[in-house]
MIPATOR-55916 format. One line per 8 residues: for each residue x, y, z of C-alpha. Coordinates in steps of 0.05 Angstrom, whole numbers, plus 5000, padded with zeros to 4 digits. Layout:
N
X/Y/Z  ...
//
This chain:
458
9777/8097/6203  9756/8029/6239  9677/8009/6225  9639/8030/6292  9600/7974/6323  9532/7984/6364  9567/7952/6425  9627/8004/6426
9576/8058/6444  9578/8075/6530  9534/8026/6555  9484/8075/6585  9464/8103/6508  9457/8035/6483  9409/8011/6550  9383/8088/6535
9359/8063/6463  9339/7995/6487  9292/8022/6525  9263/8056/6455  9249/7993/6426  9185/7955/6429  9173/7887/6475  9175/7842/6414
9246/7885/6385  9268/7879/6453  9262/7801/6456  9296/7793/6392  9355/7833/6408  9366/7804/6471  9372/7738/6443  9423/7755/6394
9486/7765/6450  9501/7760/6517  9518/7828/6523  9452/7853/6490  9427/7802/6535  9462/7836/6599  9439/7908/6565  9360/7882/6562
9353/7862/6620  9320/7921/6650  9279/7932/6590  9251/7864/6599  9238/7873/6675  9186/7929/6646  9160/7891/6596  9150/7829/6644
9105/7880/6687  9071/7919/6634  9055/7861/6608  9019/7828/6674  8989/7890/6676  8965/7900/6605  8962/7839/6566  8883/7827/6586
8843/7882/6591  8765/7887/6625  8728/7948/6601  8665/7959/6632  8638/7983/6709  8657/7952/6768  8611/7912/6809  8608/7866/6866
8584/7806/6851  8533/7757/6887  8590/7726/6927  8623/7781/6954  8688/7794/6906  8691/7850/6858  8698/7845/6789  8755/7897/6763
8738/7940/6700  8765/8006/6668  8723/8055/6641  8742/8052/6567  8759/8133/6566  8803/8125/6625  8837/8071/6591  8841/8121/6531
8867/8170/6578  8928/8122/6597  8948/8105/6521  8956/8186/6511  8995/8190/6570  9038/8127/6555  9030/8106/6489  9077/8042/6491
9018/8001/6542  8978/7996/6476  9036/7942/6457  9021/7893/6513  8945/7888/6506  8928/7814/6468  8864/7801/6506  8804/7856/6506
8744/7838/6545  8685/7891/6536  8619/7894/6579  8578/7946/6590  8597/8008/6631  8571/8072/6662  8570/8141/6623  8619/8180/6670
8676/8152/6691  8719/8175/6752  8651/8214/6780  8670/8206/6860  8721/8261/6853  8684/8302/6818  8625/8350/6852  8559/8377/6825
8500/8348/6808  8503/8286/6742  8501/8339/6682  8556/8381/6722  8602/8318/6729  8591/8302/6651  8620/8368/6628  8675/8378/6679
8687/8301/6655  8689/8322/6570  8728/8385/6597  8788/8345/6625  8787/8290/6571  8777/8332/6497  8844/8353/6499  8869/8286/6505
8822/8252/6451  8843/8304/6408  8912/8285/6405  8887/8215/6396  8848/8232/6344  8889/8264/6300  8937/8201/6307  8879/8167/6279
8892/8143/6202  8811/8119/6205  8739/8164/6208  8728/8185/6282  8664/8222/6293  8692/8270/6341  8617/8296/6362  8589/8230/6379
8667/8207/6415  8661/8265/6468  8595/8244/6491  8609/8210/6554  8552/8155/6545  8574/8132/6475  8613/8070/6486  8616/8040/6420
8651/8104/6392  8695/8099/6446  8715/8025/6433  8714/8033/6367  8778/8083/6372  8801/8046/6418  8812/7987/6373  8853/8030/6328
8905/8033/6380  8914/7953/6396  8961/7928/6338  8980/7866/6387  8903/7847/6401  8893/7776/6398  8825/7760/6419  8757/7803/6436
8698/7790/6476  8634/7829/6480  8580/7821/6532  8527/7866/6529  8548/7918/6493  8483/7939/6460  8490/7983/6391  8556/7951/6354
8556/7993/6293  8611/8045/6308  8653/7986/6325  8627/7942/6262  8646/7998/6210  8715/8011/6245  8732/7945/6239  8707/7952/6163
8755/8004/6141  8811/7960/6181  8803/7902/6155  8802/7932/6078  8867/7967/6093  8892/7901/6118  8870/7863/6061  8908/7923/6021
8986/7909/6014  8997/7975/5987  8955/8013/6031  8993/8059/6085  8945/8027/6125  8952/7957/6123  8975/7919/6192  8963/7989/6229
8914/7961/6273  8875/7880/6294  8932/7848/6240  8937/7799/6293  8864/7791/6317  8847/7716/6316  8787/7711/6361  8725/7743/6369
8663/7726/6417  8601/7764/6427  8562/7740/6488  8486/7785/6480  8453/7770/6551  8405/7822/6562  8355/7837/6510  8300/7795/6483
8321/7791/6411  8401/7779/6420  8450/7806/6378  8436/7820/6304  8468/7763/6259  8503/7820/6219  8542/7850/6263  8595/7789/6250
8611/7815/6183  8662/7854/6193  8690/7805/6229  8701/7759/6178  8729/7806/6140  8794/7810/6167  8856/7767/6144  8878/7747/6209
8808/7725/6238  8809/7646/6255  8754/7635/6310  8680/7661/6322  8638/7655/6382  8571/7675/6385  8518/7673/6450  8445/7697/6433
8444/7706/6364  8393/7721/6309  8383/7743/6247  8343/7722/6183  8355/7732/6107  8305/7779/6096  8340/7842/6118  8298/7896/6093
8238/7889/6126  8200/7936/6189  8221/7875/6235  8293/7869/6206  8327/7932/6179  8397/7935/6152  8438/7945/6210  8498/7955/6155
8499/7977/6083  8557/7930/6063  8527/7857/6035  8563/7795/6056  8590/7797/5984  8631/7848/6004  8686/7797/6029  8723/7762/5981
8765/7713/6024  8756/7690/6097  8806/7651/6133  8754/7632/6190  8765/7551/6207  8720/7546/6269  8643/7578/6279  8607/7567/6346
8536/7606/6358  8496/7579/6413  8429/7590/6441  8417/7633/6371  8357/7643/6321  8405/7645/6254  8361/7610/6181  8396/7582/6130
8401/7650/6081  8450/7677/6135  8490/7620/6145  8497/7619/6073  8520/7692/6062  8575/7675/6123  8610/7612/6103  8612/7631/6031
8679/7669/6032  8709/7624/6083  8756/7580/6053  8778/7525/6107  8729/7510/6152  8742/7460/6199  8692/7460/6255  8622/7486/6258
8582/7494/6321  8502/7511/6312  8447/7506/6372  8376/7530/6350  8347/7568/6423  8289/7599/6372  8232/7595/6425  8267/7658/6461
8323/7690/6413  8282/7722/6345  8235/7676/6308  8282/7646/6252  8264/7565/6233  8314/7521/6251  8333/7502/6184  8373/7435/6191
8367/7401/6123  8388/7474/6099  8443/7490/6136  8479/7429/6119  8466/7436/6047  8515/7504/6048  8561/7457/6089  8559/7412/6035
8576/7452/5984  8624/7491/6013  8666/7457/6061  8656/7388/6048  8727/7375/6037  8755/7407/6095  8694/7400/6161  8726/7365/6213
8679/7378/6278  8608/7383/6269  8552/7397/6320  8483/7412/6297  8424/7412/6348  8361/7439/6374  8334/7462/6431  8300/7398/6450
8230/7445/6482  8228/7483/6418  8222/7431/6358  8217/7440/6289  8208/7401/6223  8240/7375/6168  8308/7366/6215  8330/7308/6164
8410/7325/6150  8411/7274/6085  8478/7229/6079  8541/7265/6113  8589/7215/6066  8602/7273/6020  8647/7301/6082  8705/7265/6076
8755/7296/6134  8696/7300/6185  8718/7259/6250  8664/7278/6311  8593/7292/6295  8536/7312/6345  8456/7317/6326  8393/7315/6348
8377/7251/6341  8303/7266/6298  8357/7293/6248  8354/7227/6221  8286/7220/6215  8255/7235/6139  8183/7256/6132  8182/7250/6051
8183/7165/6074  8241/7156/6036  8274/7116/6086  8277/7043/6106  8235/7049/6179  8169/7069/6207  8177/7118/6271  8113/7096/6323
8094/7184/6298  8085/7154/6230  8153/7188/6207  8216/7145/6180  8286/7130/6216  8336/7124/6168  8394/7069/6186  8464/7119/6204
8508/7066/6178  8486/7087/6110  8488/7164/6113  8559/7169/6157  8626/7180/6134  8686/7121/6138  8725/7185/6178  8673/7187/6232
8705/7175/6306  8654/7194/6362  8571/7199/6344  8531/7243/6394  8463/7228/6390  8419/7287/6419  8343/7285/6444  8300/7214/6449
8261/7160/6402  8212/7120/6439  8203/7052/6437  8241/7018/6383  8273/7081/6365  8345/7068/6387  8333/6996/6354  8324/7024/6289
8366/7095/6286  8434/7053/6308  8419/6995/6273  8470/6967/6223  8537/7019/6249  8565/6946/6288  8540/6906/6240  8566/6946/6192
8631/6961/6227  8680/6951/6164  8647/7012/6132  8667/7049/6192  8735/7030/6214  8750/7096/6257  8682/7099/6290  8700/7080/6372
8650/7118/6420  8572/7128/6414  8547/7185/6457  8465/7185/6466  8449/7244/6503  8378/7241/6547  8321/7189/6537  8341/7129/6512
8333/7068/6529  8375/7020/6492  8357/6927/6491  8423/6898/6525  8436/6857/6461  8448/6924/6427  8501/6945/6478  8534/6875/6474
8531/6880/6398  8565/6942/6404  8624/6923/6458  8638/6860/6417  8658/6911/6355  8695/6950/6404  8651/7016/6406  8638/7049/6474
8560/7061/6478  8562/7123/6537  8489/7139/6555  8491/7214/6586  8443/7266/6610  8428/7324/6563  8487/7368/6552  8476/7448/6555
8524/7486/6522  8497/7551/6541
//
């Protein structure tokens, strides 16, 4: 009997299984004939529009906002809602943007007063979570998931259900620990190769940002660890910040009961936390596991976020002896109204990939007067030439000196301009006021001095 052959099949049950197969499948088969090509093509009509549709998703409330327009949101149970009733739109989302959200969603077509809405609400929704739930390979407190005003619990199933989710973004969201200890068990089953588990769910998350606007204190520094935890994490983003290494305390309780030595292995290669109140002792229990770090953004906002000490000299020790051989990007300041002590970073030669650097300038300024210059505040400038790297490219200098300040703090890099052979733009952000031989010094060298207002990245 001759060998059947996919193709000899009516061409109705072959677009009929076509249409079985997954986005990705779908791409890949269509590119391996014309005629699968010719079959796909209404298969990747749908997955053109699901995936406008679905590929970034806003949970949250809707609002108008102060010029007019409304921002679009889903409530995250009606988006739950839409996965039960068509499972293959969990596919398409790579982009998951979470804000905060009212407790009941869908309430204007519902009547009664609020507590009458909530349980008609639960009423018309258990069924479906059920179903959900019991899909579920990971721990889903079903109590606190059908209470209508627990978001977290809802995300947190939620992100068991996104195995295409690229990148996450949390504003607001208040309590993260549901979604902290989800991500947990995940990221141990993806770190598992024999686990049942493994590449179920975030195998492809690369991004994560949490952006904590509205409270006093910012987001707890812990909640990241999980984070970091999983294999395919690459990028963190941070807004608001705090957290200091004492974590047992009335002030600071454990938010989780996993340490930071919990992660073996991180494959996290760029940190940015801004406008954060973060001491050294965290830092250090974060970058430990990471492996390749290549660029690490840090801005001290302590005078509002928590009350941890900007701990410069500290910090850059664990960046020494950790990624020394691997930093390329580097960006260490302070908030220039809220200044601490003992800023001095020591010599950054030790890094030997790092290519763009930017620091408060009083970073270079030693108080143990073990430097070559008096400051007019009775501290010591030490000379940059000696302390920067031959790989250095572009110098951002943050804050002010007065007087002979810039004098001293840039004196030596032209005169010293074989020792830095890569080094071609000076950036001095804010108060500085720079002798014109200096700047002619520095344009017969070829380095472009660029004087600039003070940056904020927040």
């Amino acid at each position: 009997m001759a060998a059947l052959h996919l193709l000899s099949l009516p061409n109705e049950i072959i677009s009929h299984i076509i249409d079985t197969v997954g986005m990705y499948d779908t791409w890949s088969l269509a590119q391996t004939s014309s005629a699968f090509y010719h079959l796909s093509r209404g298969a990747l009509r749908k997955h053109g529009r699901y995936k406008d549709k679905y590929s970034t998703i806003r949970l949250g409330s809707s609002y108008r906002k102060d010029d007019g327009s409304m921002f679009e949101a889903i409530h995250p149970l009606v988006f739950l809602q839409q996965i039960v009733r068509e499972p293959s739109i969990a596919d398409y989302v790579s982009d998951l943007r979470l804000s905060r959200c009212r407790g009941v969603p869908d309430e204007s077509d519902l009547e009664g007063d609020g507590l009458e809405r909530e349980h008609a609400v639960i009423a018309r929704i258990e069924a479906e979570l059920a179903v959900l739930v019991a899909k579920c390979p990971w721990y889903v407190d079903w109590e606190a998931l059908i209470r209508l005003d627990n978001q977290p619990h809802h995300l947190a199933l939620l992100l068991t259900l996104l195995p295409n989710l690229r990148s996450m973004s949390m504003r607001g969201c208040g309590i993260m620990l549901p979604i902290t200890e989800m991500i947990w068990d995940i990221a141990e089953a993806n770190c598992d190769y024999s686990s049942p588990r493994c590449g179920k769910a975030l195998s492809r998350l690369t991004k994560i940002s949490v952006d904590h606007w509205d409270t006093e204190y910012g987001q707890h520094f812990r909640n990241f660890e999980s984070f970091l935890a999983l294999p395919s994490m690459r990028s963190l983003y941070g807004h608001m910040i705090y957290g200091q290494g004492i974590w047992d305390s009335a002030e600071h309780p454990v938010v989780l009961h996993r340490p930071f030595d919990a992660i073996r292995k991180s494959e996290i290669n760029e940190i940015k936390i801004l406008y954060s109140a973060v001491d050294s002792k965290c830092f250090a229990g974060m970058i430990r596991p990471i492996q390749n770090l290549k660029s690490f953004t840090y801005e001290h906002g302590g005078a509002i976020i928590g009350d941890a000490v900007y701990e410069c000299s500290g910090i850059m020790a664990i960046l020494r002896d950790s990624c020394r051989h691997s930093l390329e990007h580097l960006d260490l300041t302070c908030d220039m109204g809220y200044n601490e002590e003992e800023q001095f970073v020591g010599s950054l030669k030790d890094f030997h990939l790092l290519r763009t650097v930017r620091l408060n300038a009083v970073a270079f300024c030693d108080d143990d007067q073990s430097g070559p210059t008096r400051r007019d505040d009775g501290g010591l400038v030490i000379r940059m030439a000696e302390f920067l790297p031959a790989s250095i490219q572009t110098l951002t200098l943050v804050g002010w000196l007065s007087d002979n300040g810039p004098v001293e703090i840039l004196g030596g890099l032209a005169d010293e301009g074989h020792a830095l052979p890569e080094l071609k733009q000076i950036f001095l952000e804010g108060k500085w006021d720079v002798p014109k031989d200096q700047l002619d010094t520095f344009e017969s060298v070829n380095i472009e001095l660029v004087q600039t207002e003070l940056a904020c990245q927040y």
